[in-house]
TIRO-336231 format. One record per residue (C-alpha): residue in three letters; x, y, z. Coordinates in steps of 0.05 Angstrom, whole numbers, plus 5000, padded with zeros to 4 digits. Example, Ala and Ser with C-alpha at 12.3 -4.5 7.8 and 13.67 -1.06 7.14 Angstrom:
ALA524649105156;SER527349795143;
This chain:
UNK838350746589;UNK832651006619;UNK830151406573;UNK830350856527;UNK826050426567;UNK821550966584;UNK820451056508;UNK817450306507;UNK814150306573;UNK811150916595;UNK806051336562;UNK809351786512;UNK810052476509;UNK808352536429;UNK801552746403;UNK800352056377;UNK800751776451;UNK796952426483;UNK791652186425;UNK791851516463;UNK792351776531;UNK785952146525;UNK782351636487;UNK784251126535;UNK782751566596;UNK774751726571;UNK773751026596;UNK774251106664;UNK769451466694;UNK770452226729;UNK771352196795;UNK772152846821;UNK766452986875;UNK763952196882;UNK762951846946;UNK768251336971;UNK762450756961;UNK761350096998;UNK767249736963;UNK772550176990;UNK769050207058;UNK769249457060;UNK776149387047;UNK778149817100;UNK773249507147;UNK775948747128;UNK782649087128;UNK786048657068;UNK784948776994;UNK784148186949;UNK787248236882;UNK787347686823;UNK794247626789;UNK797447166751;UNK803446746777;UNK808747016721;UNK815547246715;UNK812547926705;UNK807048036744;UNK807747516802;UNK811947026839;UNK815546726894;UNK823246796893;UNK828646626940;UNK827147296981;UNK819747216977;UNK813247386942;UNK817847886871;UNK814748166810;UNK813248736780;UNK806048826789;UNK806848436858;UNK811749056883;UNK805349626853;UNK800349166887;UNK804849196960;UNK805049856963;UNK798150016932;UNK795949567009;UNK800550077045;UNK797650517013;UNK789850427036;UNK793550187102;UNK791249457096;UNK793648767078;UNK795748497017;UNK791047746999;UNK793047526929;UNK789746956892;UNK794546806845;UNK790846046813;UNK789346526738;UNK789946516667;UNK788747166627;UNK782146966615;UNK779546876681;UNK781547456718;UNK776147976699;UNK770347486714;UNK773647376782;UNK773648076787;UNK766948236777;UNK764147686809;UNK767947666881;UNK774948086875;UNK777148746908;UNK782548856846;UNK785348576783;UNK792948606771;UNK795748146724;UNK798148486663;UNK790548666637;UNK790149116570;UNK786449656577;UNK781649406518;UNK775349966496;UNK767449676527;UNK769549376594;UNK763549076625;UNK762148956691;UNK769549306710;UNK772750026702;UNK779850066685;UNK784850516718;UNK789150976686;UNK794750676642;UNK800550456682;UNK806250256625;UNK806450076552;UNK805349406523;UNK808149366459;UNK805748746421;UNK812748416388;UNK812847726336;UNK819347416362;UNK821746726338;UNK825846166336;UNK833546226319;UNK835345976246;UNK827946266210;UNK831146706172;UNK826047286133;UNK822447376193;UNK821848086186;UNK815648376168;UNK807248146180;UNK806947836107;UNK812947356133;UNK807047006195;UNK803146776133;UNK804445976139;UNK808145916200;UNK805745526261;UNK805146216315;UNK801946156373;UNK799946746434;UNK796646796492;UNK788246946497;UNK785847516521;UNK792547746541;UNK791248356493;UNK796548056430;UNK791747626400;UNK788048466382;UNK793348606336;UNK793747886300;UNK785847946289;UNK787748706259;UNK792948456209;UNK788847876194;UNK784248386164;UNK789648546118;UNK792547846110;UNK786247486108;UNK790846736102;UNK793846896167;UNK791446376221;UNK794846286285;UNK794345796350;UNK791546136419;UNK792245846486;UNK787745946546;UNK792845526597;UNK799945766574;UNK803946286602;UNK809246646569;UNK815146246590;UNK812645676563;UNK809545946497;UNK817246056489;UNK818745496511;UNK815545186455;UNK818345646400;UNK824445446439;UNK823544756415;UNK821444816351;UNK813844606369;UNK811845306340;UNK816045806298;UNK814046466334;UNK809846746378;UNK807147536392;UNK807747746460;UNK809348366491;UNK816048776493;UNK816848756568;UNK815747966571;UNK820947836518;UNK826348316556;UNK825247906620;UNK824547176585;UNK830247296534;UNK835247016580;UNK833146316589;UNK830946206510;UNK837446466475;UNK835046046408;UNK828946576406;UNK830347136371;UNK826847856374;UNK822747976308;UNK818848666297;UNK813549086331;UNK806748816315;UNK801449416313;UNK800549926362;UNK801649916436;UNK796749826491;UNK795850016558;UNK797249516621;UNK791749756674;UNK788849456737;UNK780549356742;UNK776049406793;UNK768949236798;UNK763149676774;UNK756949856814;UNK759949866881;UNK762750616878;UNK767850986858;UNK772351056913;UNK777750436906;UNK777650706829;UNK780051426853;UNK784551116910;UNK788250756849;UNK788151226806;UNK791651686855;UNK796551136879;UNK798351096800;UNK799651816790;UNK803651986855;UNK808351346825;UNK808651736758;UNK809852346771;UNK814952166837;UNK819151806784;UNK817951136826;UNK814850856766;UNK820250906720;UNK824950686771;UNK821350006774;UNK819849896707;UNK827750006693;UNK829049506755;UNK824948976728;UNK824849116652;UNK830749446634;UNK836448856619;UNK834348836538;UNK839849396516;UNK845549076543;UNK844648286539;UNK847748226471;UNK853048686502;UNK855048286553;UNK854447726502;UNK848147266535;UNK849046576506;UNK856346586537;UNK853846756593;UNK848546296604;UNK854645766593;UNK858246056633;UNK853546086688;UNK851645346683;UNK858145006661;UNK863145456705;UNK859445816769;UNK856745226803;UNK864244946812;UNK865845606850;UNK858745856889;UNK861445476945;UNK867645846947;UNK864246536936;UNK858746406994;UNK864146217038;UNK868746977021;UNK862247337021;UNK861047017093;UNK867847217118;UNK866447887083;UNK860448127092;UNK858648227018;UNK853647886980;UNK856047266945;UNK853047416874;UNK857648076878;UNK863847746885;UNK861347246831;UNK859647826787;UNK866948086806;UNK870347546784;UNK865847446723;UNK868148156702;UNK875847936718;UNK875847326684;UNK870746986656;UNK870146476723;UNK877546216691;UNK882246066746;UNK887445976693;UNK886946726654;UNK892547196657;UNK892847866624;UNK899048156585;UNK900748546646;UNK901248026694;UNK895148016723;UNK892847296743;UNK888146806762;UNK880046866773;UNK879147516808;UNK885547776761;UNK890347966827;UNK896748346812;UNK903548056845;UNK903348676896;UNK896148506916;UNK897747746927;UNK902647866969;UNK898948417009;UNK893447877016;UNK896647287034;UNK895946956963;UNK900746476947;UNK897946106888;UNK894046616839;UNK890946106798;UNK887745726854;UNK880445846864;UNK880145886937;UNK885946336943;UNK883846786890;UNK876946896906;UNK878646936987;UNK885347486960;UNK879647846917;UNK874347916977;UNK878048157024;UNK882848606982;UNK875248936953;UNK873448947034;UNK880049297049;UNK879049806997;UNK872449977017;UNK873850017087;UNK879750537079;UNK874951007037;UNK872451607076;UNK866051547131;UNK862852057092;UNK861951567038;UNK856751057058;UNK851550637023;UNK851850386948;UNK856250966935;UNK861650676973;UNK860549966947;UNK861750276874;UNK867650716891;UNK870850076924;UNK869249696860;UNK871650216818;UNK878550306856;UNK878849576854;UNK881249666779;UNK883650276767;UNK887850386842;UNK884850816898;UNK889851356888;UNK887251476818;UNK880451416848;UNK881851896898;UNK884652376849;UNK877352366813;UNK874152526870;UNK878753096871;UNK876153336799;UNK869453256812;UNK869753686875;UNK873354206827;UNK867554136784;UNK862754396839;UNK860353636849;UNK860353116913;UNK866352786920;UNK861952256962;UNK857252086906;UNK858851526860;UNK854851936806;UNK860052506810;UNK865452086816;UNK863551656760;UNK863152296711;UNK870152506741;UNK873751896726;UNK873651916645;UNK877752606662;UNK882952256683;UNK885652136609;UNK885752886593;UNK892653326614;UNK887953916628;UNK885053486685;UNK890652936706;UNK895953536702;UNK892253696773;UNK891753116803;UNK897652736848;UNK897052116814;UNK896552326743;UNK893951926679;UNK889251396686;UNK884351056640;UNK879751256683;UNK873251106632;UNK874950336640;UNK873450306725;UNK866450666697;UNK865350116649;UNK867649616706;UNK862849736752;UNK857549836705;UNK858149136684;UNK859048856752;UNK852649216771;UNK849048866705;UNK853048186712;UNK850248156785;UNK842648356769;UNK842647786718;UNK845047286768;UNK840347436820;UNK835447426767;UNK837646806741;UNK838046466818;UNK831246726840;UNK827846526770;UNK830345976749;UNK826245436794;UNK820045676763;UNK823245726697;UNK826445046694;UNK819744776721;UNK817144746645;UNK822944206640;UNK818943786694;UNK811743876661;UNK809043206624;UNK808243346554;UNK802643186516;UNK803542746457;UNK800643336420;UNK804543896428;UNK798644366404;UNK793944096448;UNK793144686492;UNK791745146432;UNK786245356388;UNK786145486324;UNK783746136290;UNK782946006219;UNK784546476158;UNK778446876137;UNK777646566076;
């Protein structure tokens, strides 16, 4: 999966990319041998770094936990990184950040392109790929190709860098006209394709992975020109040095491989929401979770694990239905065999309290007879996984992959073991023989995903859902202006 989102987000290894690498790179000025400068000196001496952003999904905002975000998590640790404190101003628009910037700011972070004849600013080096994408709303059918925009009512952002490749095809569909919008964000530009107030809308890739889930009638259309780069700016004229310092905060993220790990953390849900089938989950998650929350807070209290787990657990199991059974026997919401019932005190499968408090502290039990020498996530997911498939069969794949000259302790190993399980040559060795062992893999992958959506979905949602609260003008267009066809 990784590799897949690396293809979208971070610079290419092709000689197309290189091409754009290098191209992109000649804007920023060499800095081997130059003086720190007064800006840098003055940020250390103030000891806090300002930095402009914009209060987004993907860049910025405040969740349950705190101040989240993408470019808020670069920005954090670019501050530990100079060894000062991080002041964000947060009040922008696309359009306003770069004269902030120039005028008064330390640093600009808030999704910028990394466009050719900055003035007044030099960008960093390219941090990820922005691919401009058309998507629009569910039931447009034919939406499939740039000749297709011709007529509809599509809308994007200003100066958020996807209004550059409408004004390129327009040169080659001169009838194309589209609706820009200095105030909008991206939630609620999809918001309104949503609704039917416009039919589509170009934004970028990584915005429509992390929106998708809250605007299930908005469907992905096609790649709209070529990518860009997302890069931070700093001032001009003031030195060179907070330039370098970024430039060598970027690079140690690339080449460390922390990058990638947080574009995948906050971008990389796209290739499995139709797997896990989103618009049944988003019912789900509205119509059936908030009559069992309670009940989940309450085991993961008593249990020590976090209460969207067990959710996820149980929305692996069963859907959130207290009343599913499987053709084996297996009943209730958390799915609890006869045996385990019993073991756990459960007298009534298909109640919600007894299932969910069973399923806790049966997944609690399991993970606390695993070995010591199994700690951290790995032990979460080998508790998960032996959850479904039995701990003796999980044992017995810790067994292979210790054959196979891996760590029985890591869940990695383990999790390439398991699938073993169903061939003699492997199972023939083992005390517990046969399993299905590729389903626990499967299990806890979807747990894993299951849970990351829910967490997104509680820490998001507020600002989300806030659109719902926003008076609406009695022209829906209002906020936009129109770029005409050329002729």
């Amino acid at each position: 999966m990784l590799t897949l989102i690396c293809r979208h987000f971070v610079a290419c290894a092709s000689a197309y990319y290189a091409l754009i690498a290098i191209m992109l790179l000649s804007l920023v000025p060499t800095l081997s041998l130059t003086p720190p400068g007064e800006h840098l000196t003055q940020i250390t001496a103030k000891d806090f770094i300002t930095v402009h952003t914009r209060n987004t999904p993907t860049t910025y905002y405040e969740g349950r936990q705190g101040p989240t975000g993408f470019e808020y998590e670069l920005m954090h640790r670019f501050a530990d990184y100079l060894g000062v404190s991080l002041n964000l101003n947060a009040r922008h628009h696309p359009e306003s950040v770069l004269p902030a910037v120039r005028e008064s700011g330390d640093l600009g972070a808030a999704a910028l392109p990394l466009l050719p004849n900055p003035s007044g600013i030099y960008y960093t080096r390219p941090i990820i790929q922005m691919q401009p994408l058309v998507v629009y709303r569910r039931g447009l059918n034919g939406i499939s190709e740039p000749s297709d925009l011709v007529g509809l009512e599509l809308g994007t952002l200003s100066e958020a860098g996807t209004s550059e490749a409408l004004r390129d095809l327009q040169h080659r569909h001169p009838t194309l006209s589209w609706k820009e919008s200095h105030e909008l964000e991206v939630a609620e530009l999809l918001a309104r394709v949503e609704n039917g107030t416009l039919d589509a809308a170009v934004i970028f890739e990584h915005q429509f992975r992390l929106n998708r889930l809250f605007f299930p009638n908005v469907e992905r259309g096609f790649i709209l020109g070529d990518p860009l780069s997302m890069a931070w700016a700093v001032p001009s004229g003031r030195g060179l040095g907070l330039l370098e310092a970024a430039n060598h905060f970027l690079q140690d993220l690339q080449e460390s491989g922390t990058l990638d790990r947080l574009v995948s953390r906050y971008f990389g849900h796209d290739d499995y929401l139709e797997y896990v089938g989103t618009r049944t989950f988003l019912d789900h998650l509205d119509a059936r979770l908030p009559r069992y929350t309670d009940l989940f807070q309450q085991s993961a209290r008593e249990t020590g694990f976090d209460w969207k787990l067990l959710a996820a657990v149980g929305y692996q199991e069963s859907h959130w239905d207290p009343d599913a059974v499987s053709p084996t026997g297996v009943r209730g919401l958390m799915m609890l065999t006869n045996p385990t019932a019993s073991e756990m005190g459960v007298s009534d499968r298909t109640d919600p309290a007894q299932s969910i408090d069973g399923g806790a502290r049966y997944l609690r039990s399991i993970k606390e007879r695993l070995p010591e020498s199994i700690t951290g996530d790995d032990r979460l997911f080998m508790a998960m996984a032996a959850y479904n498939v039995g701990l003796g069969h999980l044992y017995d794949a810790r067994k292979i992959a210790e054959m196979r000259g891996g760590n029985p302790d890591s869940w990695v190993d383990v999790r390439a073991a398991l699938p073993l399980l169903q061939q003699r040559e492997w199972h023939s060795q083992t005390r517990h023989g046969y399993a299905r062992g590729g389903e626990p893999v499967i299990y806890v992958r979807n747990i894993r995903r299951y849970y990351e959506m829910i967490e997104y979905v509680e820490r998001s949602r507020q600002q989300f859902f806030q659109l719902e609260q926003t008076p609406v003008n009695d022209d829906p267009l209002l906020l936009f202006e129109l770029v005409p066809p050329l002729n």
